[in-house]
N, C-alpha and C positions, 0 to 999 in steps of 0.2 A: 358787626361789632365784635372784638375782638373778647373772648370768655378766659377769666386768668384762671389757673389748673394747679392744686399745689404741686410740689418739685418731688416733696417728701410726701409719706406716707400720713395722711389722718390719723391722729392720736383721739383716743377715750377721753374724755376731761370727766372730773368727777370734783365736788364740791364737800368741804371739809365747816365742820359746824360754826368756824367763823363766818361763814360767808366766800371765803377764796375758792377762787377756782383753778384747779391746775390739771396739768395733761398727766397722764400714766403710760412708765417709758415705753412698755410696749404694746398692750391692747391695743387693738383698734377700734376707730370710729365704726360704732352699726346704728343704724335705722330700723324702723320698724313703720311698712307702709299697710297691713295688715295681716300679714301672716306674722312668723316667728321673728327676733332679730334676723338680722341680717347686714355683710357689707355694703356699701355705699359706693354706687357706682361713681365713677372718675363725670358723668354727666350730669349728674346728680348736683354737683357740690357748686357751692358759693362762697366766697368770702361772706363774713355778717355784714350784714349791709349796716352803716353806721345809723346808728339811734335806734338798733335795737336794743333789747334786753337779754341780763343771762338770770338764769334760774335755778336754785337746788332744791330738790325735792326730798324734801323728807319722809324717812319712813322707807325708802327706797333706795337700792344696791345700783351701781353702776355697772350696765352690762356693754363690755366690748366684743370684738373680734381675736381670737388668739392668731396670730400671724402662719404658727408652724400646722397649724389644723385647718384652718379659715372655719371654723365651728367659734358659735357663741358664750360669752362663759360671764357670770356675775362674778364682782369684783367686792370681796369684804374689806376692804381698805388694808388686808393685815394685819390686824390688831390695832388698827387706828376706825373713828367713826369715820363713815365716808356716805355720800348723800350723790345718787344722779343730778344730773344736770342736762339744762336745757334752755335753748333760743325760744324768745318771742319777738320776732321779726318785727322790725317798720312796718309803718303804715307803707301800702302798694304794694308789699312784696308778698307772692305766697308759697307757704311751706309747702318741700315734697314728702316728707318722713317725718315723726314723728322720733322724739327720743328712745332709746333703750334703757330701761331698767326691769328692777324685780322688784316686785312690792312685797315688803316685811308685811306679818301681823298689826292689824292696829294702827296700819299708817292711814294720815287723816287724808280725805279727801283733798283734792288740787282742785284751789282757785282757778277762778273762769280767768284762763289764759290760752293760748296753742300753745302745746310746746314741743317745737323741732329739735331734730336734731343736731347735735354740736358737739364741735371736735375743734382740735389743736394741730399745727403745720405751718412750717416755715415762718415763727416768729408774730402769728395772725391766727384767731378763731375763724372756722368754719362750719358751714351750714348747707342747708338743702334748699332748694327756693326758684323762682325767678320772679321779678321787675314785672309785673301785669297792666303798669300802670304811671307812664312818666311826668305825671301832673303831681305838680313838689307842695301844693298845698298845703300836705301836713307832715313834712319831713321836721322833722324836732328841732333841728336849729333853724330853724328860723321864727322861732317864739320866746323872745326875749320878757320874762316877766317882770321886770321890772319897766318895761315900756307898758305892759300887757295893762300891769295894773293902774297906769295913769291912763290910758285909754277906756280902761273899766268903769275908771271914776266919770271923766268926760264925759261916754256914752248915755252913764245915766242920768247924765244932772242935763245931760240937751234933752233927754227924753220923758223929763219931767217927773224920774222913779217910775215908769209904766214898768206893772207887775210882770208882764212876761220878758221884758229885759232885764228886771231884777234876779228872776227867776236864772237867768243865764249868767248872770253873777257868780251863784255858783258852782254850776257847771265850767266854767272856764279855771273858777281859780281854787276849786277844792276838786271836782271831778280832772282836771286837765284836761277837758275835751276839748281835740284842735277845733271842731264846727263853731261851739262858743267862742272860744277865744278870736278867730277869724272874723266870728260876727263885732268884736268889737274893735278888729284892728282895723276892719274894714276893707275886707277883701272874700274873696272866693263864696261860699257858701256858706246861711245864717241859717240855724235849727230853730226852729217851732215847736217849742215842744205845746203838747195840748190835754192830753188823755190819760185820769188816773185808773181806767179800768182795763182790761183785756180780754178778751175771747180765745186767746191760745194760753197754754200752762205751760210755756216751754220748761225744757229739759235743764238748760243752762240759760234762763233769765237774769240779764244783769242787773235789772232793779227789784227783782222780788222771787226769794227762793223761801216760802212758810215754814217749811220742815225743818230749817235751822243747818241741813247736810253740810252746806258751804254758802258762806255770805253773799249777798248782791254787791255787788260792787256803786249801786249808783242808789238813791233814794226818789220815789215816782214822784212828779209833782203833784200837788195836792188840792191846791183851791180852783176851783172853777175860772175856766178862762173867757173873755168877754169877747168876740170877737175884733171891736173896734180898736182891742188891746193888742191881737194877733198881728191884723192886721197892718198898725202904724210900725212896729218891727220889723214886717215884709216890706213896707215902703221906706222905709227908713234908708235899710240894707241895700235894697234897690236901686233909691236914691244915688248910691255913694259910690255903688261898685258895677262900674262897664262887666256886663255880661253876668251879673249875680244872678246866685242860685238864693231859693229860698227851701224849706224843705219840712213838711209834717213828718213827724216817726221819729223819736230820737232814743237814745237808751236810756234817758230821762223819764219815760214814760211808760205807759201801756201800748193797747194798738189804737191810733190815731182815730181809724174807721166806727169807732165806738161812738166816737163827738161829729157824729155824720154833719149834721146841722151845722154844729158851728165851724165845720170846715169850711163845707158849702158858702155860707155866709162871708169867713174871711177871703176865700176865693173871689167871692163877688166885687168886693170892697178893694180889694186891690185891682182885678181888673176894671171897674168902676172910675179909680183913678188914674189909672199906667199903663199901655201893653208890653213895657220895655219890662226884663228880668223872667227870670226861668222859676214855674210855681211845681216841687215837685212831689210825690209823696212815697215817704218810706212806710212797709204797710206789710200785716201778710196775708192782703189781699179776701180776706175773707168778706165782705157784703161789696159785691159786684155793681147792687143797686145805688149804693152809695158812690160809687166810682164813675158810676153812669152819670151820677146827679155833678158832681165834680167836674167831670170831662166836660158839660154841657155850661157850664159855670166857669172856666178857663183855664184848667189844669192841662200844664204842660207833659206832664211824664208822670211814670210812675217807676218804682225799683220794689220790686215782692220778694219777701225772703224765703229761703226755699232751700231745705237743707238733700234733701231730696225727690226725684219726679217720683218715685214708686212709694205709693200710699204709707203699704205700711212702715215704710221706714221713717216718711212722713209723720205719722202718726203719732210715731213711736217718741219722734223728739219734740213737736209740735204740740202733742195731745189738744188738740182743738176740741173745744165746746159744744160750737153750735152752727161749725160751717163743715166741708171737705175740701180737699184738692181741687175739686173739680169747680166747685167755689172760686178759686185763688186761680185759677187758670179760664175763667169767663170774665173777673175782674181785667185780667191784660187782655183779652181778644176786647174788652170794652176801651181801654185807652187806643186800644189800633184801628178800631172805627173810626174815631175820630182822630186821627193822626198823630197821635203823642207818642214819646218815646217809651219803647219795651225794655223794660230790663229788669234781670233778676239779682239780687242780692244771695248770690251761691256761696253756702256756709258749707265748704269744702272740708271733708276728712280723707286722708290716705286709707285706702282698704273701703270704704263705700263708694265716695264719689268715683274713680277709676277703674270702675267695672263696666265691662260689657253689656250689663245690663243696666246701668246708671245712664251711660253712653246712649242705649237704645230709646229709653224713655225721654233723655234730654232731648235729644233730635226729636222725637214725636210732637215735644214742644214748642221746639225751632219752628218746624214745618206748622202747626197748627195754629200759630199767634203771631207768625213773622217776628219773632224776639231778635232782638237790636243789638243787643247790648248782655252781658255775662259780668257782675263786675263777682271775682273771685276773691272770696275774704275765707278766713282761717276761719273752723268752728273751733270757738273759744270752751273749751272745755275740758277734766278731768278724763282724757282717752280711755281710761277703763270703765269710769261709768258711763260713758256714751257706748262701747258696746256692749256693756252688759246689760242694758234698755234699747238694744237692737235686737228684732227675731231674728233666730236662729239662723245662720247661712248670710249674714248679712255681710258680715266682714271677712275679708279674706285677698291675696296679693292679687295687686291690680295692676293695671299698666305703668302708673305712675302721673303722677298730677300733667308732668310737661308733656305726655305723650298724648294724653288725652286731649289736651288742649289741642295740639297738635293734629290732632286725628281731625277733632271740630274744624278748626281754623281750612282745613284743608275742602272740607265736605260742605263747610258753611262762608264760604267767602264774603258776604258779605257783615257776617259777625262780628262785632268790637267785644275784646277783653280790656276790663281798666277794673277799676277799684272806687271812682270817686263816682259822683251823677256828674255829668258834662251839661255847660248850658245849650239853651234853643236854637243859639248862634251854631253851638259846635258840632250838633247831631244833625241840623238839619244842612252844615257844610258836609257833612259824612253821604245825604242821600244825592245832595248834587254830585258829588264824584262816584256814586254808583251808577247814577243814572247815567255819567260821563264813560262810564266802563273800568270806575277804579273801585277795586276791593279795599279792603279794612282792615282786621286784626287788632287793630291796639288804641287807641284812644289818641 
């Protein structure tokens, strides 16, 4: 597949307090993968893939490349206010750099977003990135809302107002979530949400941040869910859609593994009535025991989130309660006993994930759970507060997101990178062509 290259040189863009974004005629575009700014290699770059977002960050100076020095330099607009700027990539795609700027005194913390970097050339924004993942299910045009919301309405007047489709109600058309909205246009993969409590404090929780530092972007569900509630939505979905996914763990929620019980239970109740459709859980893995109870009960897969293999860094963004690692990593050896799919929900940062030493832990992984599956998703977060709650030596220049993969894909043949959960159909057409003598890589 041919990669397009701009002609010209990568322009700075920087953002001007209406909101507009323009390039600056000479700066260049720089990145920052964990060390200092820095140029943007020519392998590096992407057009913005469409249906992303642009971003200006206030409170914050726009830092390019000087062309005559190739040295970094902040940009004060010249007596104009001027604001960085920055990509939040589509769903599938994942960022290799991060944006450059300089943060002012006093500037407020950045909402849970990634933000890459981005630049201007030949008539077209650009960006750092690659495509992990060719399953279009949540590419942005194709969710027309005004179809969206007469299917909203349909879905719940056939399902008789069942609380946990109401509940999606929201999520689809105040939250935007493509999972919700899918579950009511009736295709690809329908969210569960179940769990108002948690056992991890994450760092960047999108439904619940106490301290007030920066908003949650989503609100937990709240009332107790019934199973036989859960359930008729798994079947429902099932029902409707060749090869649907169903799925515990949403950003709607806590961690799923808290409501063990009435997981257990809606597991039952759908396989009780169906073996057709994929049961999966998003999770971070923490009670193993409960995973065990699940697998035995008809869970097809699992996806654990995992920002990094080495504890402390682990820790650092996870702060877990009342489990470890090692916890979250006997939970997947449990789904692989029993044949379900592995896969980890990797919240990748430039400057942690691409080290050598991220590399060597992941592989210890690989090798010790037979992990399946990598699906590479952006950590959505303020990049200076996520290293400033990283120890010491944590951050620093790495390979680079595509080399690593790279490195993997190489050492781990039979590895799949994607982004979404794949149904039971599509993973276990994956171990027939291993078993045939055909490797993987990509979904």
């Amino acid at each position: 597949m041919s990669v397009l290259r701009p002609r010209e040189p990568v322009r700075m863009v920087f953002a001007r307090p209406d909101g507009k974004i323009l390039d600056h005629p000479d700066l260049l575009l720089a990145g920052v993968g964990g060390g200092a700014p820095r140029p943007v290699r020519p392998d590096e770059l992407i057009p913005l893939p469409r249906g992303s977002d642009m971003f200006s960050l206030p409170g914050r100076r726009p830092v390019g490349i000087d062309p005559h020095t190739g040295t970094a330099m902040a940009w004060d607009g010249g007596g104009e206010e001027v604001y960085g700027a920055a990509a939040f990539l589509a769903p599938a795609w994942t960022l290799f750099l991060h944006t450059a700027y300089s943060t002012l005194p006093h500037a407020p913390t950045l909402p849970l977003f990634a933000y890459g970097a981005l630049g201007f050339a030949d008539d077209r924004f650009w960006t750092t990135g690659r495509r992990v993942d060719e399953d279009i299910r949540q590419d942005p045009w194709r969710f027309d809302p005004r179809r969206l919301r007469r299917q909203v309405t349909r879905r719940l007047t056939e399902m008789s107002n069942n609380p946990v489709a109401g509940s999606l109600q929201r999520c689809a058309l105040e939250y935007n979530c493509r999972a919700a909205q899918n579950y009511f246009i009736g295709r690809h993969e329908a969210p569960l949400p179940t769990s108002s409590s948690c056992n991890s404090r994450c760092l960047g929780c999108i439904s619940l941040q106490p301290d007030g530092e920066f908003p949650a972007s989503h609100e937990r569900v709240r009332r107790p869910r019934e199973a036989s509630d859960v359930a008729a939505v798994a079947l429902d979905h099932i029902g409707r859609v060749p090869q649907g996914v169903v799925s515990f763990g949403q950003g709607c929620e806590g961690e799923p593994l808290m409501s063990g019980d009435l997981l257990v239970e809606t597991v039952r109740l759908v396989r009780a009535a169906t073996s057709a459709g994929t049961i999966n859980l998003n999770t971070n893995g923490s009670r193993p025991d409960v995973v065990e109870r699940l697998c035995a009960a008809g869970l097809d897969a699992i996806r654990v989130s995992i920002n990094s293999l080495r504890e402390p860094i682990y820790n650092a963004y996870y702060r877990p309660v009342d489990y470890s690692l090692q916890d979250v990593c006997r939970s997947l050896l449990s789904v692989a006993a029993h044949g379900g799919l592995r896969a980890i929900n990797y919240l990748v940062f430039p400057g942690v994930t691409d080290t050598e030493e991220e590399l060597e832990a992941l592989e210890e992984l690989i090798g010790g759970s037979d992990l399946e599956m990598i699906q590479m998703r952006n950590l959505n977060i303020d990049p200076e507060l996520y290293r400033q709650q990283l120890p010491p030596g944590s951050v620093r220049e790495g390979m680079g997101l595509g080399r690593f993969m790279d490195r993997l894909a190489a050492r781990h043949p039979r590895l799949r990178f994607g982004y979404f959960n794949p149904a039971k159909e599509i993973f276990r057409s994956w171990r027939r062509a291993e078993r045939a003598g055909h490797g993987g890589q990509s979904q």
